[in-house]
VODO-576971 format. One record per residue (C-alpha): x, y, z; residue in one letter; chain. Coordinates in steps of 0.5 Angstrom, whole numbers, always signed. Layout:
<rs>
> X/Y/Z/A/A .
...
</rs>
This chain:
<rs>
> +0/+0/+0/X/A .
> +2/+7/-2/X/A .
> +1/+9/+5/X/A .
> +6/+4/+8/X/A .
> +11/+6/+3/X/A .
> +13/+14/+5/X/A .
> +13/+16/+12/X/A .
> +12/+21/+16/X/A .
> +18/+26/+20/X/A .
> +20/+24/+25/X/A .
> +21/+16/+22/X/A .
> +14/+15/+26/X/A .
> +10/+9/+22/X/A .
> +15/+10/+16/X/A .
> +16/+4/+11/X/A .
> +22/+3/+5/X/A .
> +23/-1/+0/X/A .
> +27/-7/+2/X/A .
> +32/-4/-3/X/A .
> +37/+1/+0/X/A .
> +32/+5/+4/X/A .
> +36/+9/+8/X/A .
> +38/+12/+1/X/A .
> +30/+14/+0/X/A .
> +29/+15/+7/X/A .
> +35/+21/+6/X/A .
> +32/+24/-1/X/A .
> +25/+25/+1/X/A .
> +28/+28/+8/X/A .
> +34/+33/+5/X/A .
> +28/+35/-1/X/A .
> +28/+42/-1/X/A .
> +21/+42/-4/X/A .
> +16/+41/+0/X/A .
> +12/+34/-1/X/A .
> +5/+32/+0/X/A .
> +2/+25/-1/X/A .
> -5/+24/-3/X/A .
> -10/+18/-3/X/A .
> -14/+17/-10/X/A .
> -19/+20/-5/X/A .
> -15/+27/-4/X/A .
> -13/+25/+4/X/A .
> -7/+26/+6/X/A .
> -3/+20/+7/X/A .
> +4/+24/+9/X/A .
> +9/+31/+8/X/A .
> +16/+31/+8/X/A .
> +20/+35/+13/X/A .
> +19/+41/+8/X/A .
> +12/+40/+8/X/A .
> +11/+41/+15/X/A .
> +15/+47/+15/X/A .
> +11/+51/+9/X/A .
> +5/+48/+12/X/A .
> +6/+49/+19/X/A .
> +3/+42/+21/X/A .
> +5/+35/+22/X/A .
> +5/+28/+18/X/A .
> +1/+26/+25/X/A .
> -4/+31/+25/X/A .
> -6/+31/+18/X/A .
> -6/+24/+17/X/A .
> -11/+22/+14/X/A .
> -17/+29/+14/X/A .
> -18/+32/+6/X/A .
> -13/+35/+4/X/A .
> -18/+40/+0/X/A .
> -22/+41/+5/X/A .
> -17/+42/+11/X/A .
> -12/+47/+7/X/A .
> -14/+50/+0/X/A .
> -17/+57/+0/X/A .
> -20/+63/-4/X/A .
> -16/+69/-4/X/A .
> -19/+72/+1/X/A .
> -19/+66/+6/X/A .
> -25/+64/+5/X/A .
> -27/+56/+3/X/A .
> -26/+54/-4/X/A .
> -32/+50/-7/X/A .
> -29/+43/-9/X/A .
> -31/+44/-16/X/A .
> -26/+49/-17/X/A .
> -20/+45/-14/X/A .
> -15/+44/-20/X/A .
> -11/+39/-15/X/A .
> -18/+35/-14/X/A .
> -19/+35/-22/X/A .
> -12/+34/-23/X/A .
> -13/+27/-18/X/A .
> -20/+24/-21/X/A .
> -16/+24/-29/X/A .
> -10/+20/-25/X/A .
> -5/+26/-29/X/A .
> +1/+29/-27/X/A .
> -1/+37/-27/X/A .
> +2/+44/-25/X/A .
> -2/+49/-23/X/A .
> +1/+55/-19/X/A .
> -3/+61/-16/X/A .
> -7/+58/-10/X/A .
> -8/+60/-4/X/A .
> -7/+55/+2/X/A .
> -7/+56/+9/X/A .
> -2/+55/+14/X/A .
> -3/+51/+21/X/A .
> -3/+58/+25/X/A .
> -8/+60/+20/X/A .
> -4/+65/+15/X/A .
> -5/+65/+7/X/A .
> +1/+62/+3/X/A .
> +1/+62/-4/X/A .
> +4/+56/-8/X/A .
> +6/+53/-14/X/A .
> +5/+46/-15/X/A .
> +6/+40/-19/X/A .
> +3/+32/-19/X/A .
> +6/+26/-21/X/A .
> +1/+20/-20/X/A .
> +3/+14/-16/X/A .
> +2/+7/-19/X/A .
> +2/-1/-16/X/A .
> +2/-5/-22/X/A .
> -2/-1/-26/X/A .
> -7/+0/-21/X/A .
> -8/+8/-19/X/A .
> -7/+9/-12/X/A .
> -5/+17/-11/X/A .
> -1/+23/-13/X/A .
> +5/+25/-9/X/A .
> +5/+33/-9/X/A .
> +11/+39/-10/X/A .
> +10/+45/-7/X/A .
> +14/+52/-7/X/A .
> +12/+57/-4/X/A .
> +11/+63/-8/X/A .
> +8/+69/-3/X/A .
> +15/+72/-4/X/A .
> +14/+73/-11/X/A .
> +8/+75/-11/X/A .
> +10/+81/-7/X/A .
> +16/+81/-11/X/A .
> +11/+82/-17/X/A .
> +6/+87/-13/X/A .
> +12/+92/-12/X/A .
> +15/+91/-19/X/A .
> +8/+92/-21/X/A .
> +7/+99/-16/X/A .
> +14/+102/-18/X/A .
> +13/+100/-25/X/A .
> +5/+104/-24/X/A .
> +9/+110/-21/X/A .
> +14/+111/-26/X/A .
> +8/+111/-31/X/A .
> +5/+116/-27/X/A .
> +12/+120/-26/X/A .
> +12/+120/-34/X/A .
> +5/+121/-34/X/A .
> +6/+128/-30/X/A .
> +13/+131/-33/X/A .
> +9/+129/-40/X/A .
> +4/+135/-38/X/A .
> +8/+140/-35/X/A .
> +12/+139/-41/X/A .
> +6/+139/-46/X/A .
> +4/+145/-41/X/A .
> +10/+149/-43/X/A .
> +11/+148/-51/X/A .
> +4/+149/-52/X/A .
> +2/+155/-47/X/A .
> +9/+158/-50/X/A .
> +6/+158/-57/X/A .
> +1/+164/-55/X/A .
> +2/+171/-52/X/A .
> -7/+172/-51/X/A .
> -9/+171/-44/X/A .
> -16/+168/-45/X/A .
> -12/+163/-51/X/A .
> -8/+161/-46/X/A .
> -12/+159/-42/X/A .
> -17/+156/-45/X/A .
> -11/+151/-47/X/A .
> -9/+150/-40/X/A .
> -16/+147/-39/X/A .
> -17/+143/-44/X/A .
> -10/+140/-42/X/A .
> -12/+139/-35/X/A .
> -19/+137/-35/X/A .
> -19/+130/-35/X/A .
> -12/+128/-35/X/A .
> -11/+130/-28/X/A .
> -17/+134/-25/X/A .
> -25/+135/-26/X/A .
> -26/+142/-26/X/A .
> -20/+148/-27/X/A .
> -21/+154/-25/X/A .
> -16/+160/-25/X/A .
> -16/+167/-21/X/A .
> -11/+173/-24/X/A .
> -10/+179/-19/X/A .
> -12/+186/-22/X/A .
> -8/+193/-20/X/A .
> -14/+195/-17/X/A .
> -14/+190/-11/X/A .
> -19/+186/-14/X/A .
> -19/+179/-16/X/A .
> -22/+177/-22/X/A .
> -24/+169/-25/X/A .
> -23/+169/-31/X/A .
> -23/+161/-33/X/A .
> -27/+155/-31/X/A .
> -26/+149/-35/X/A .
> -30/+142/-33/X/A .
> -32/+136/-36/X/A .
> -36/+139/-41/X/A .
> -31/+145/-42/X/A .
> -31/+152/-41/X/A .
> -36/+154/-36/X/A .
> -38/+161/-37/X/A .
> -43/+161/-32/X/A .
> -38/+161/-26/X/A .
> -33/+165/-29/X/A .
> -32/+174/-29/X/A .
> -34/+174/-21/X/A .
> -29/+179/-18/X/A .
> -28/+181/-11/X/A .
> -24/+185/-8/X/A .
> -18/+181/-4/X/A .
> -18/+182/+3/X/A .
> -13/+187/+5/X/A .
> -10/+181/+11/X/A .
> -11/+174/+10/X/A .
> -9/+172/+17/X/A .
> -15/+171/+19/X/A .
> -18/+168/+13/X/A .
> -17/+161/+13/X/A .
> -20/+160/+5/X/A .
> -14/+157/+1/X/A .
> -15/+161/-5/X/A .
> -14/+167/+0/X/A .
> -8/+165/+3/X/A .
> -4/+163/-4/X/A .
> -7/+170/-6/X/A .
> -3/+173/-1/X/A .
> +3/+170/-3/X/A .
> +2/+163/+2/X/A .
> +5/+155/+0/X/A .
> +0/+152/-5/X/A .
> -6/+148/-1/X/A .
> -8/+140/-1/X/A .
> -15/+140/+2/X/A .
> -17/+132/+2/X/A .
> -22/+129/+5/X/A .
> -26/+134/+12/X/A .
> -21/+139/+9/X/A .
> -24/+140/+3/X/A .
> -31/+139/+5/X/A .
> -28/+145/+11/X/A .
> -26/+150/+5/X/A .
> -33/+148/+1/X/A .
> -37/+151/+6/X/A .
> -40/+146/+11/X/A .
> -36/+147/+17/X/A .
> -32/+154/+16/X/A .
> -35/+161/+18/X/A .
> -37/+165/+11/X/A .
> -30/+169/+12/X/A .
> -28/+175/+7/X/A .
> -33/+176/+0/X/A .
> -27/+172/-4/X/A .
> -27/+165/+1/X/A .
> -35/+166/+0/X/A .
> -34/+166/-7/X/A .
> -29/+160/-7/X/A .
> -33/+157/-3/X/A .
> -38/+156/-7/X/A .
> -35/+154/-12/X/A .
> -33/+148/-9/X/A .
> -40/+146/-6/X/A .
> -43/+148/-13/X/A .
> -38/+142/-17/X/A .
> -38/+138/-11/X/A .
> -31/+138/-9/X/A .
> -28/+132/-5/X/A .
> -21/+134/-6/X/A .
> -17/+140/-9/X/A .
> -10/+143/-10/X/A .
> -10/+151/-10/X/A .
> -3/+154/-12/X/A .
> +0/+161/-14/X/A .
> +1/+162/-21/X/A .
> +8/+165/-21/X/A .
> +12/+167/-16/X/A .
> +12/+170/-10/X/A .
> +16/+176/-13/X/A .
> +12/+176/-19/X/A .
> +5/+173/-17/X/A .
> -1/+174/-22/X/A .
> -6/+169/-19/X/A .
> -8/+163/-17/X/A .
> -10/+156/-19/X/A .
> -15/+151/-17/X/A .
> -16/+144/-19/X/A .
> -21/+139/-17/X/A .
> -22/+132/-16/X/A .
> -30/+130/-15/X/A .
> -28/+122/-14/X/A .
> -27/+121/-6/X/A .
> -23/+115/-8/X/A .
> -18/+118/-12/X/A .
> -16/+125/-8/X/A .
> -10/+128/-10/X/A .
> -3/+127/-7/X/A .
> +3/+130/-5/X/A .
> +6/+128/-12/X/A .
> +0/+131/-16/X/A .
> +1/+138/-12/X/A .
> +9/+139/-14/X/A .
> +7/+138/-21/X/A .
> +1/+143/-20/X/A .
> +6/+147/-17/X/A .
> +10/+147/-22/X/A .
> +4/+147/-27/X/A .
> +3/+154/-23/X/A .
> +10/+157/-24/X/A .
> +9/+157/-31/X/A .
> +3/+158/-33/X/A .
> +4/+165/-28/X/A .
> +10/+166/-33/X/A .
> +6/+167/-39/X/A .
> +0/+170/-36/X/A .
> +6/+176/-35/X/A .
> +8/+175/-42/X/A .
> +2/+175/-44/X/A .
> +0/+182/-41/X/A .
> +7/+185/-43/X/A .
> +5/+184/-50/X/A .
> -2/+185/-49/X/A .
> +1/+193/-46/X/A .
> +7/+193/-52/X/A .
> +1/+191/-57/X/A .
> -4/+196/-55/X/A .
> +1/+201/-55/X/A .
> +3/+200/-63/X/A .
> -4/+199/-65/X/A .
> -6/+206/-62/X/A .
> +0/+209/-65/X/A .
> +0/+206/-72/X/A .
> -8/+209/-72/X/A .
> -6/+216/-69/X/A .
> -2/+216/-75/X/A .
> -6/+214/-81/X/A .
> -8/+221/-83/X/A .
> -15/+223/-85/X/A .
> -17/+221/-91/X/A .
> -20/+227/-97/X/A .
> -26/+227/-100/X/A .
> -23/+231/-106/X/A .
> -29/+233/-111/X/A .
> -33/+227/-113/X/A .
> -28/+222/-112/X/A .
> -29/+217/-106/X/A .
> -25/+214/-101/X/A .
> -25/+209/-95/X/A .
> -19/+205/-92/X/A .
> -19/+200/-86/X/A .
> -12/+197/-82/X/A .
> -13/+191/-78/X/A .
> -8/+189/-73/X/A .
> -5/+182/-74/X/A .
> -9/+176/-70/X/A .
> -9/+175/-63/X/A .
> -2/+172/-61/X/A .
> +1/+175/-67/X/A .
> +5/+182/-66/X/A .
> +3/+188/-70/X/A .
> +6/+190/-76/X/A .
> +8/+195/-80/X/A .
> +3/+196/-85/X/A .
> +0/+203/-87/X/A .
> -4/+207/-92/X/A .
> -4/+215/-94/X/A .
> -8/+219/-98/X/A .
> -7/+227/-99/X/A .
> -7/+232/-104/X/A .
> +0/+235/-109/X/A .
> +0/+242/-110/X/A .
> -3/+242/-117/X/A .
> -9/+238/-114/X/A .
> -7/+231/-116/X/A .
> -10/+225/-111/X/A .
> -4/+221/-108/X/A .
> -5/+214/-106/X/A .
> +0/+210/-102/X/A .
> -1/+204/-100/X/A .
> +6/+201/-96/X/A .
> +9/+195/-92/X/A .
> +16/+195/-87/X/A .
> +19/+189/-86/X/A .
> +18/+187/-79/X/A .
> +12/+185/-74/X/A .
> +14/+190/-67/X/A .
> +14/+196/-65/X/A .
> +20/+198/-69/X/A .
> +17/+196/-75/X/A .
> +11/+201/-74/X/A .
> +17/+206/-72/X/A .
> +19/+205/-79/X/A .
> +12/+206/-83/X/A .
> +11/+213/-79/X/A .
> +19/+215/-82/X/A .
> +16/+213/-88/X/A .
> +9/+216/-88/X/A .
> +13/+222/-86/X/A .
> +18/+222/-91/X/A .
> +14/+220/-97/X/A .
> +9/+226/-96/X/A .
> +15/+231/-96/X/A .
> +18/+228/-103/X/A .
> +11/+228/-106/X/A .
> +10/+234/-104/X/A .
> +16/+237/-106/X/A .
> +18/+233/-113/X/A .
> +13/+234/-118/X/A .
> +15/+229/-123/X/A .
> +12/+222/-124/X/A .
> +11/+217/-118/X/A .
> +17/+213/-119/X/A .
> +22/+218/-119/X/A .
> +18/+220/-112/X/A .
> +20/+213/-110/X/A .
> +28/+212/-112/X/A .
> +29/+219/-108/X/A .
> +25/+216/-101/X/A .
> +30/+209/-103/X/A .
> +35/+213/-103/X/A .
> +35/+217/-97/X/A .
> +31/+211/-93/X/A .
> +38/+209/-90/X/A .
> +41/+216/-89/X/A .
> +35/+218/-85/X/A .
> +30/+213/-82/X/A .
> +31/+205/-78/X/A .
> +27/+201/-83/X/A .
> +32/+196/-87/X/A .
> +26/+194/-93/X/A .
> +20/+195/-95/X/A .
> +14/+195/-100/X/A .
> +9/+200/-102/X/A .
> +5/+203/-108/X/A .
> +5/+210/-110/X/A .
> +0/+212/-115/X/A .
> -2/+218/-117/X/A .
> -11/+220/-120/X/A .
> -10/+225/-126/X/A .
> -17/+228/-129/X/A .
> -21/+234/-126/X/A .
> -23/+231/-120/X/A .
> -30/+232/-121/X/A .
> -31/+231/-129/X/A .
> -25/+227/-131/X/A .
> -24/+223/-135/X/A .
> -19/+220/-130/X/A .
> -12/+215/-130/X/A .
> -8/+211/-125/X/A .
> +0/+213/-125/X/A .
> +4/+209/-122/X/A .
> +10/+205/-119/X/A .
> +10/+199/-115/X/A .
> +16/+197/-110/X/A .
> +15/+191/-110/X/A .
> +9/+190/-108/X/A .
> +2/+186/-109/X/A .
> -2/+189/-116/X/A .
> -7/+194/-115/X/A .
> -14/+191/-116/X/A .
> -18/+195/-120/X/A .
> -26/+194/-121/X/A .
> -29/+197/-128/X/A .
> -37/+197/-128/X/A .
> -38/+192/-133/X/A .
> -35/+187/-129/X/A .
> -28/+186/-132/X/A .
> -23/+185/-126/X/A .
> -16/+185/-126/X/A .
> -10/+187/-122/X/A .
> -4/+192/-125/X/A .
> +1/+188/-126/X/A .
> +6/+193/-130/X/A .
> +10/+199/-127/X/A .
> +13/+193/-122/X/A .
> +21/+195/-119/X/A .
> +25/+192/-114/X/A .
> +23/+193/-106/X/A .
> +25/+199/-102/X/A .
> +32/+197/-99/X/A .
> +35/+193/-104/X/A .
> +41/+194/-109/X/A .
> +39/+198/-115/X/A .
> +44/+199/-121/X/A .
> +46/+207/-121/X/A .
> +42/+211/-126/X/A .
> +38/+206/-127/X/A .
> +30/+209/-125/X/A .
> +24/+206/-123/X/A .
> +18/+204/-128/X/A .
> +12/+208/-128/X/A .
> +6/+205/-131/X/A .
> -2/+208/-133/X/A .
> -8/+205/-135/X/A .
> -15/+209/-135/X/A .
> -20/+208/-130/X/A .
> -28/+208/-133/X/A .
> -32/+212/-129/X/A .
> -36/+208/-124/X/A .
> -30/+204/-123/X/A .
> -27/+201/-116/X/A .
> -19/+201/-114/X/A .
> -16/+196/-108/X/A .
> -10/+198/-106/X/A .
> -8/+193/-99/X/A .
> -3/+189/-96/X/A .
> -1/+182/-97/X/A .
> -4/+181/-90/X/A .
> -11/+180/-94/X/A .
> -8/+175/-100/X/A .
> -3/+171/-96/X/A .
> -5/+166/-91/X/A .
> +0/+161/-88/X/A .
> -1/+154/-92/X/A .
> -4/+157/-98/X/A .
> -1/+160/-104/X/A .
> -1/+167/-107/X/A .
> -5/+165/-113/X/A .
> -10/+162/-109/X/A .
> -10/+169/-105/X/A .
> -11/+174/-111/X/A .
> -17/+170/-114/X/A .
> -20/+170/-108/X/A .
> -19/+177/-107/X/A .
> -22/+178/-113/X/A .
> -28/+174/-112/X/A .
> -30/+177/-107/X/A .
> -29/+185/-110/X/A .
> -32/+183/-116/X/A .
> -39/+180/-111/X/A .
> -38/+187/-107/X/A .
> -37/+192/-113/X/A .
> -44/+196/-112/X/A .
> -45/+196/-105/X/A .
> -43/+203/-102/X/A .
> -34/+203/-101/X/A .
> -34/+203/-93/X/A .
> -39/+196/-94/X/A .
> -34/+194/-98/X/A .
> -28/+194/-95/X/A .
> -32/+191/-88/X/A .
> -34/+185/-91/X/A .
> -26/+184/-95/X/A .
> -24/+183/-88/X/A .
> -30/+179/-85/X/A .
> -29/+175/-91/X/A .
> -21/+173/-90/X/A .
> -20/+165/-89/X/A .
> -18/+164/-82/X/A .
> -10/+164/-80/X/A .
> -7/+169/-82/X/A .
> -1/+172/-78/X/A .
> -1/+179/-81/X/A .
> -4/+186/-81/X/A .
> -8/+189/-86/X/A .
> -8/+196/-90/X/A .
> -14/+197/-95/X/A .
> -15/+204/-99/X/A .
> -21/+204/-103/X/A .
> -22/+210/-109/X/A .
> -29/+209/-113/X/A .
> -29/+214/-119/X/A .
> -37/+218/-119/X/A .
> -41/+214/-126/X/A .
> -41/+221/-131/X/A .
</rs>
């Protein structure tokens, strides 16, 4: 019988094979794998000295009980049901098997988690048990849980340095306020919070929210409040009060949430009230309020939000938010310095842009619009006067550049070009050979483009013609009655500021210009759009004059601007001449 053949530790009730058997008795006891003997029934008929300390148990006391039922466990402790025992499977097919994973319970009533493997055990062809290894592997299983917890934790490290650096690239690629903004929330919501809001400091003392940003997006309703930050926040205990005062960022998880939300604290100052009730509105159960900036340079504040009791922030989530703040409070600076540079190019280039005449019957109108938010401002002009033999000029220019400088340098140009027109009564390419000519001498501009053209004919009765150069700039568009467009392409000559041959003057061209008809100077801000070509512009330009070439001139240039395809990067100068009809 099996059970005469192995023996239990100690020698008690242990029988060997005639042939050597202390040699046996030896291998069986020196295993350092753990051996089980079972009968065709699963009772247990012997462990090795291995077993017993894996198990925690004695051949004598287990003898002869079910091995199944006295130590095979769920994950949790708890008794697994006899039909979902691999070992028991494994012993009604009589097959060797492995199996690795499942929980046993020790003798002073521990869980260990094992592999094992069964070999079946025969006498003359006849079944009668398994001998069973096993390995404990709780070890391992621990091993595997804290690869899998530090490989978790090196994902969420990536997770987080990934969006303060998406944060940086795609925050530093706008100098608009609202723009970057709107960008932070979309980077934030879901990714790392529910609900993002941000209040920036104004010079007046007051506090004002500008963005809040949730899971459907951006939420106006509970943006534009502003309340004045108390003079002292000591004795306010509202987070967003503290770090608006220049205090550390703020964890609040759990009551201290639920504290700042309203539910145990005092009312406090309008700002905290304010704060307050936006955590109880969007039901705020962790949240994390940083400065934007630094302590130097503080801007305002950021607040983010978990609704999720069972995933609260961390002390890792607020150093990446913290930072998060540092940088978002850099661009909110830049922003603001270049919305000051900005607004001042702006009112400086409109200041400078004369008036325009009305001489006689003839008609004008112009626009100039400022490049796109986030783009800088240029230096594109227009001027209209009159010479002293009453001939209409027109001009239409463009410096190089996008800042300040370049506006500069158009209103050394307008300047200068007006005085030579003024005072050389030749042809408009002779006028601008003199202003290339002195333009390095006396003025800071390197290049530019314009089109100085002058209207001959009475200015009531005409007949009327267009003289003109162009320094290499986009073609006039003129606009005849009878619906035959087309751009003045003649009297072209190199840009201001480029080499010229000595002696060699700059072309004028003429070309009639019916009465009733229409003539677009512009900018190449109004034909050239990044990702498409020139030629796509200027037949776009031309489509949408031809459609708006009866409606009234001021009409017209308006719906030129509206109608401009997304994208462009550049500032636009329009000047509009309608001919009276005879």
């Amino acid at each position: 019988m099996v059970e005469d053949s192995v023996l239990g530790a100690g020698g008690e009730g242990r029988s060997w094979p005639a042939a050597e058997p202390d040699f046996w008795r030896q291998v069986v006891e020196q295993l350092s794998t753990a051996l089980m003997v079972v009968d065709p029934a699963g009772r247990i008929l012997a462990f090795n000295s291995a077993a017993e300390r894996l198990l925690g148990r004695t051949t004598r006391a287990v003898r002869g009980r079910d091995a199944h039922d006295l130590m095979h466990r769920d994950t949790d402790g708890g008794t697994l049901p006899r039909e979902r025992c691999p070992l028991l499977r494994a012993l009604a097919e009589g097959a060797a098997t492995r199996g690795e994973g499942d929980s046993y319970v020790r003798g002073d009533g521990h869980l260990v988690t094992i592999s094992w493997s069964t070999s079946p055990l025969t006498d003359g062809g006849s079944f009668k048990g398994m001998a069973v290894l096993f390995t404990d592997i709780t070890s391992d299983r621990s091993a595997r849980r804290e690869r899998a917890a530090y490989t978790s934790a090196l994902e969420d490290l990536n997770e987080r340095l990934t969006l303060v650096a998406e944060i940086t690239d795609v925050l530093g690629q706008t100098l608009e306020t609202d723009e970057a903004l709107a960008r932070l929330g979309r980077l934030l919501v879901p990714r790392l919070a529910d609900w993002v809001a941000v209040d920036l400091r104004t010079g007046s003392g007051l506090v004002h929210r500008v963005a809040v940003t949730g899971p459907a997006g951006r939420d106006a309703g509970q943006e534009g409040r502003r309340e004045r930050l108390p003079e002292t926040g000591e004795a306010d205990r509202s987070a967003l009060v503290q770090v608006l005062h220049g205090g550390d960022p703020v964890l609040q998880n759990g009551q201290d949430a639920q504290n700042e939300a309203g539910t145990t604290t005092a009312p406090g100052s309008p700002l905290a009230v304010a704060h307050r009730d936006f955590l109880r509105t969007v039901d705020a159960t962790s949240a994390i309020t940083v400065p934007l900036g630094s302590y130097r340079q503080l801007t305002g504040a950021l607040t983010v939000v978990r609704t999720d009791p069972a995933h609260p922030f961390d002390a890792a989530d607020l150093e990446v938010v913290s930072d998060i703040g540092r940088r978002v409070g850099l661009v909110i600076d830049n922003a603001r310095r270049f919305g000051r540079q900005r607004a001042v190019a702006e009112a400086m280039q409109h200041n400078l842009l004369a008036p325009l005449p009305q001489p006689g019957r003839l008609r004008l109108a112009a626009r100039y619009q400022p490049a796109p938010a986030g783009s800088q401002v240029g230096g594109d002009w227009y001027d209209a006067f009159e010479l002293k033999d009453g001939t209409l000029a027109l001009v239409i220019g463009d410096v190089v550049g996008h800042d300040l400088t370049a506006a500069a340098g158009m209103a050394q140009l307008h300047g200068i070009l007006r005085s030579l027109a003024w005072d050389h009564t030749g042809p408009p390419g002779a006028v601008v050979d003199r202003l290339d000519d002195a333009m390095p001498a006396i003025t800071t501009v390197p290049m530019a483009t314009l089109v100085l053209a002058q209207v001959e004919g009475h200015p009531h009765t005409g007949p009327w013609t267009l003289r003109w150069t162009s320094a290499g700039h986009p073609p006039p568009l003129l606009l005849p009655p009878d619906g035959h467009t087309q751009y003045l392409e003649a009297g072209q000559g190199l840009i201001l500021g480029a080499p010229v041959d000595p002696g060699v003057g700059r072309p004028d061209a003429t070309h009639p210009l019916p009465p009733g008809s229409t003539l677009l100077l512009y900018t190449d801000g109004l034909v050239e759009i990044p990702g498409s070509d020139l030629g796509t512009g200027l037949d776009r330009l031309r489509r949408h004059a031809l459609a708006l070439a009866h409606v009234p001139l001021d009409t017209l240039c308006d719906q030129l601007l509206a109608r401009m395809p997304p994208g462009s990067t550049d500032d636009v100068a329009l000047l509009a001449l309608r001919l009276p009809t005879l």
